[in-house]
N, C-alpha and C positions, 0 to 999 in steps of 0.2 A: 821132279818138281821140288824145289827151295821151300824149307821151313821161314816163313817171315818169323825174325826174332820178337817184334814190335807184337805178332800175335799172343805168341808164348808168354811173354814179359804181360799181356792184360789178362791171359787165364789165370794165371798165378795169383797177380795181385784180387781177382774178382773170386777167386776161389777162400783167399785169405781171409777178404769180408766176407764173407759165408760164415766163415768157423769163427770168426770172431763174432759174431751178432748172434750166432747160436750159444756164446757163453755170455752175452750181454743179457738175452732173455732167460737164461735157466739164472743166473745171479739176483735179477732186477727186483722180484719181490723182496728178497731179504734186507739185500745194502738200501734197498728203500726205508724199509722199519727200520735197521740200522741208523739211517742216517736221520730219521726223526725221534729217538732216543735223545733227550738234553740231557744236561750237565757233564759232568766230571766224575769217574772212579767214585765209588765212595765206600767206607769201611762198611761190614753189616751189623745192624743193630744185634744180631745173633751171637753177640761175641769174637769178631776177628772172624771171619773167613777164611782171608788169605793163610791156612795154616799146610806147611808143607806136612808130603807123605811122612811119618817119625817113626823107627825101626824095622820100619817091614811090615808095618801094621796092615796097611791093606795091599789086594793085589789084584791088579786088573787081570780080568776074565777072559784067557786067548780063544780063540775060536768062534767068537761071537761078533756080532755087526754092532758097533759101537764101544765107549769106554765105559763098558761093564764092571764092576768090582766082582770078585769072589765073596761067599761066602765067608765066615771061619767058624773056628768049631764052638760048636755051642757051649758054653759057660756053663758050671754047677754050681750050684749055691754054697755058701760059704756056712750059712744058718744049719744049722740040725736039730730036729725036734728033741732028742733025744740030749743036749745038752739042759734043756733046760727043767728049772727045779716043778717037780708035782704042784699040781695046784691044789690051793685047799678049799673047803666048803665056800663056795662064792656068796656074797653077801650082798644084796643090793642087785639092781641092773644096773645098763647103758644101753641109752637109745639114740638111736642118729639117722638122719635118712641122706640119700645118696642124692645131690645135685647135679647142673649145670654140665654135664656130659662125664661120659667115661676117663676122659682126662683127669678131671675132680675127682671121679669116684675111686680110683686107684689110691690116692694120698689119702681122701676123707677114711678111707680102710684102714689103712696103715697108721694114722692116728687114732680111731677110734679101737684097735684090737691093742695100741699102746697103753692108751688109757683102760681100758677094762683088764689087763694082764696086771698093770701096778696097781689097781683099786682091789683085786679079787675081786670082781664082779661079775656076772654073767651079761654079756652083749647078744642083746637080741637084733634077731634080722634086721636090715634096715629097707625101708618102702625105698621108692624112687619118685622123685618129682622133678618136671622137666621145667622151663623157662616160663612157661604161661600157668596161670591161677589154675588149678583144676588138673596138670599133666599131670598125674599120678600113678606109677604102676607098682606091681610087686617085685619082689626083687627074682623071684622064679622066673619074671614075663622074659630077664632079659640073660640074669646068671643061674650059673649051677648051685642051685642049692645043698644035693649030699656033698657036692666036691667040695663046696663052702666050709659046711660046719667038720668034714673029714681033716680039710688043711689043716684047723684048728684044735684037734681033737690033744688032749691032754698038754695046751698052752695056753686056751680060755673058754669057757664055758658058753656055747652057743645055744641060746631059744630062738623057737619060730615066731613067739609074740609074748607080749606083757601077758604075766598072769592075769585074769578077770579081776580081782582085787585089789590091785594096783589100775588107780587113774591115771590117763596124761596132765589131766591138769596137774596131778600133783607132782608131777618129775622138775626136778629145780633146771633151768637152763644155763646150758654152760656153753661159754665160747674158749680154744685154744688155735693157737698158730698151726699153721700149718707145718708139719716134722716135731711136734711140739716134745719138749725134753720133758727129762725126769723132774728137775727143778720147778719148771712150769707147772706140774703135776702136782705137786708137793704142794707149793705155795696158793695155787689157783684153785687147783680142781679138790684135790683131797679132803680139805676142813668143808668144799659145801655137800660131799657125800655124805662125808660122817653124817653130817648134818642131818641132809632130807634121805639120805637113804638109798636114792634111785636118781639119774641126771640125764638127762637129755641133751647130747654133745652137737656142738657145729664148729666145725673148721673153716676158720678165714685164713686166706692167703695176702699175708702182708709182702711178699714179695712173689715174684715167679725161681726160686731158687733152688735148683735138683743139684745143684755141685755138690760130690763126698767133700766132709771135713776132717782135717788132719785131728782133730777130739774124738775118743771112743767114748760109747756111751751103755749104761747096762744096757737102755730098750735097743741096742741096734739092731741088734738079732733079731728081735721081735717086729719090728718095723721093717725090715726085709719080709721076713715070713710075709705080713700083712699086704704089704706094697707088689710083691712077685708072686707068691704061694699060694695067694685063695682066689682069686677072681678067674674062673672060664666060662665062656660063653653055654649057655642052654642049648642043646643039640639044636631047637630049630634054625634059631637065630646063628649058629655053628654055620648048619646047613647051608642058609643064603651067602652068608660070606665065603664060603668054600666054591660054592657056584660060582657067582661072581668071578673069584680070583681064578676059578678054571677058563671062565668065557673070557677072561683078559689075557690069558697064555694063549689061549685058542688065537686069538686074534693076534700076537706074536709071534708067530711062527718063525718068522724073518730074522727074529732076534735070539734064536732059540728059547723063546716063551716065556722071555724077559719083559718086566714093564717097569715104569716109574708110576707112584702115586705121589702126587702133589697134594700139597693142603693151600686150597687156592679159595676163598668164600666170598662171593662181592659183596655181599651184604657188612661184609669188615672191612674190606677195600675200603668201603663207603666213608667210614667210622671216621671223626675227624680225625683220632691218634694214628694214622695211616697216614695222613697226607704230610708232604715233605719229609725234612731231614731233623732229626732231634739235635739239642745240643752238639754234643758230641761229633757230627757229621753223620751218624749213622744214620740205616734205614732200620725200619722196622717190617716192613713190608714192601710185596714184591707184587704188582699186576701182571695180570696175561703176559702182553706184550715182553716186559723185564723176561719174564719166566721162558718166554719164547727165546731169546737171544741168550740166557745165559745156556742154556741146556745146549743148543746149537753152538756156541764157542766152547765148550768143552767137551764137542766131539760127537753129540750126537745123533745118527742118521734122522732124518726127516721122516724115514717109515717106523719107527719107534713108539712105541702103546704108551699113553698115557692116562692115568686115572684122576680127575679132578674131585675131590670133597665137595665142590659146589653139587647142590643136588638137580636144580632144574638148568636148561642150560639158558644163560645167556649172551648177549649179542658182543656185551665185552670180550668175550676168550674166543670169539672167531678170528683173534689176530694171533692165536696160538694155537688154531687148529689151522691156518692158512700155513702154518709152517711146518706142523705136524700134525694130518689129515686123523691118524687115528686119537683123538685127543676124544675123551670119554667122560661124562658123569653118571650118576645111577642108574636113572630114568632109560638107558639106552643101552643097558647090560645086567639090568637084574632081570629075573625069568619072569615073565607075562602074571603068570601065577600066584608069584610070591608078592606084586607090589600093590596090591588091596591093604595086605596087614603091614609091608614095609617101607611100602613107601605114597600111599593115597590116602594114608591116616593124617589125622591132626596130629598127633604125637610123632614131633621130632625125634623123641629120646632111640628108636629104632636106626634111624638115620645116620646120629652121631654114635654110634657102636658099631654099625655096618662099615664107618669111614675109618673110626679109630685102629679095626682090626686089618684090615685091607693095607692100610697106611704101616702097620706093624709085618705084615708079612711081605710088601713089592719090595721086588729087586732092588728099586732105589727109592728112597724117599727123601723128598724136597721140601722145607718150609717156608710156602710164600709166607706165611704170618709165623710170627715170632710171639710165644707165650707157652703155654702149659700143655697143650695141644703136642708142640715140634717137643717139648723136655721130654714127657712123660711115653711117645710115641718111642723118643730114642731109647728111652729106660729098656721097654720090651725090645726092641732091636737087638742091646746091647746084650741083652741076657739071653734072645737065643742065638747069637754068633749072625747077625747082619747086619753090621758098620757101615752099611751104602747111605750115610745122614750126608746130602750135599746140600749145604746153607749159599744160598743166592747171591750173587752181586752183579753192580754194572761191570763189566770187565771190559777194559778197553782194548782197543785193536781187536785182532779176528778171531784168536782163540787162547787157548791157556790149559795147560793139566788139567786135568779133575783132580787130580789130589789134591791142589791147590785148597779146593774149597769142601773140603771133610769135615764135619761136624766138629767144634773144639770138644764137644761131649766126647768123641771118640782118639780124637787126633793127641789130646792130652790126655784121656784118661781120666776126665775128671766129673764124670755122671758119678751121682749115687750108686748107680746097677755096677761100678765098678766095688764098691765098696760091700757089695751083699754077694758077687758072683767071683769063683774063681776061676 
């Protein structure tokens, strides 16, 4: 019996549509959001994105499911206790208390152990107050306090509170910039110590500015110590993050127990300095969706763990959990046990430390939002050898390097933690 050709020639062609409509539905979801993505390329308000890989600085991780970076070796401090001059009989306090998240509270340090190191004065603990009237805690609830006052042991004299004799009301209020210099010191703060005796310090941030400067300064050393050297977590609050970051490998597996944490919050999406493009062309911020397509164009897999900062979840980032199924915020990987005290309370100030430190230690970290948050996360990155900072953009066509989009904090070398770590 004769093969009819006419038969052969419709199997073929009908088997063809098969395999093609089976790559049309595995595609369809993505080139969908893809193709409702508007506008044009645009630079990122983070400082230049598009920065290529520069000397070998980083290296992607063979053997894993996606473009992973390596590790590098952890950085040593450049500061040494042991350089600097004995302190003398401290004269006076300084008080200050810690705001507006752990991002703040790292810098608010680091200027306030400046200023009490050039006044001679002894810096007493400082409380913690969070964004609403009334959030208050100690600074024990959330930091190490021996490790605290040990960092500091024979560079400035640390108390756990104002002597009884000394009132608040009478501590003179003093405001300096943030990274505030010797000069500022001198001319600002100095003549109103002498003065009253005792000050009550607060740091405003007239800009968001972590760049090292080509100027040495005497405090650098000291402003390292403060900024890198005294803040660790309190074993509990240790604890939960440590969990957490386990139950995020656990779910990893695929990727050998890799994740990204994102800094992704809708409630700043919201904010109007979010919406559009600034002068410049840049963005500032990056939605779900964005977050979903760029990670996807540089490479990676669709089963990839993702950690969002948002704390509760909402219905915006189901277009980035439609892409990458294990996309995660708190509520749905802290332990049953622990989220009475950290995460069912009124006090946020738990929350933003749980995020900040998670954010310092994932495999990768991405900042949908651009501000002190992504700077000061890079800082601890960069000092314990983990460069994986990828800054966001639209990228056109289907995909692109990851190195492409390196943190300029790392890609140039130009974070402060470069300036304090060797």
């Amino acid at each position: 019996m004769g093969v009819d050709l006419r038969q052969v020639v419709a199997a073929i062609l009908t088997l063809t549509m098969f395999v093609m409509l089976g790559q049309m539905i595995k595609r369809d979801h993505f080139d969908s959001l893809q193709d409702k993505l508007p506008g044009q390329a645009q630079d990122s308000q983070f400082d230049n994105s598009n920065v290529i890989e520069n000397d070998g600085l980083v290296k992607l991780s063979k053997g894993s499911k996606g473009p992973w970076i390596e590790d590098s070796q952890e950085l040593k401090p450049c500061w040494s206790k042991t350089a600097f001059d004995e302190i003398e009989q401290p004269r006076g306090y300084v008080t200050f208390s810690l705001t507006n998240g752990p991002e703040y509270h790292v810098s608010q340090i680091a200027d306030a152990v400046v200023v009490a190191r050039y006044l001679g004065a002894t810096l007493v603990l400082p409380d913690i107050r969070g964004s609403k009237p009334g959030d208050e805690n100690h600074f024990q609830d959330i930091y190490d306090v021996e490790k605290f006052m040990k960092s500091l042991d024979g560079v400035v004299k640390v108390a756990k509170e104002l002597p009884n004799e000394i009132s608040i009301r009478d501590l003179a209020a003093v405001k300096v910039p943030n990274r505030v210099t010797e000069d500022h010191i001198v001319e600002n703060v100095e003549p109103i110590f002498k003065s009253k005796g005792n000050i009550r310090l607060a740091t405003y941030f007239p800009a968001v500015n972590m760049r090292k400067t080509a100027q040495k300064s005497s405090v650098d050393s000291v402003a390292c110590l403060g900024m890198f050297g005294t803040l660790e977590l309190q074993p509990q609050v240790n604890e939960v993050v440590d969990l957490m970051i386990e139950r995020l490998k656990t779910l990893s597996r695929k990727s050998d127990g890799q994740f990204i944490a994102v800094d992704l919050r809708v409630e700043i999406l919201e904010n109007k300095n979010c919406h559009g493009s600034h002068s410049t062309g840049a963005k500032s911020c990056y939605n779900a969706q964005e977050i979903a397509l760029f990670l996807r164009k540089v490479g990676f897999d669709t089963d990839t763990t993702i950690y969002l900062t948002q704390s509760r979840w909402d219905s915006s980032l189901s277009v980035l959990k439609d892409i990458f199924p294990k996309t995660y915020t708190k509520e749905s990987i802290m332990p049953e046990e622990k989220k009475g005290k950290f995460l069912e309370s009124e006090d946020s100030e738990y929350e933003k430390v749980i995020d900040f430190y998670i954010c310092s230690q994932s495999d990768v970290f991405v900042p949908a939002i651009s501000g002190l948050f992504y700077a000061n996360v890079a800082g601890k990155r960069i000092a314990s050898g983990k460069p994986q900072i990828l800054v966001p953009a639209d990228i056109p066509g289907t995909s692109a390097p990851i190195t492409n989009y390196l943190s300029p904090y790392v890609s140039k070398k130009n974070h402060l933690a470069y300036s304090c770590f060797c």
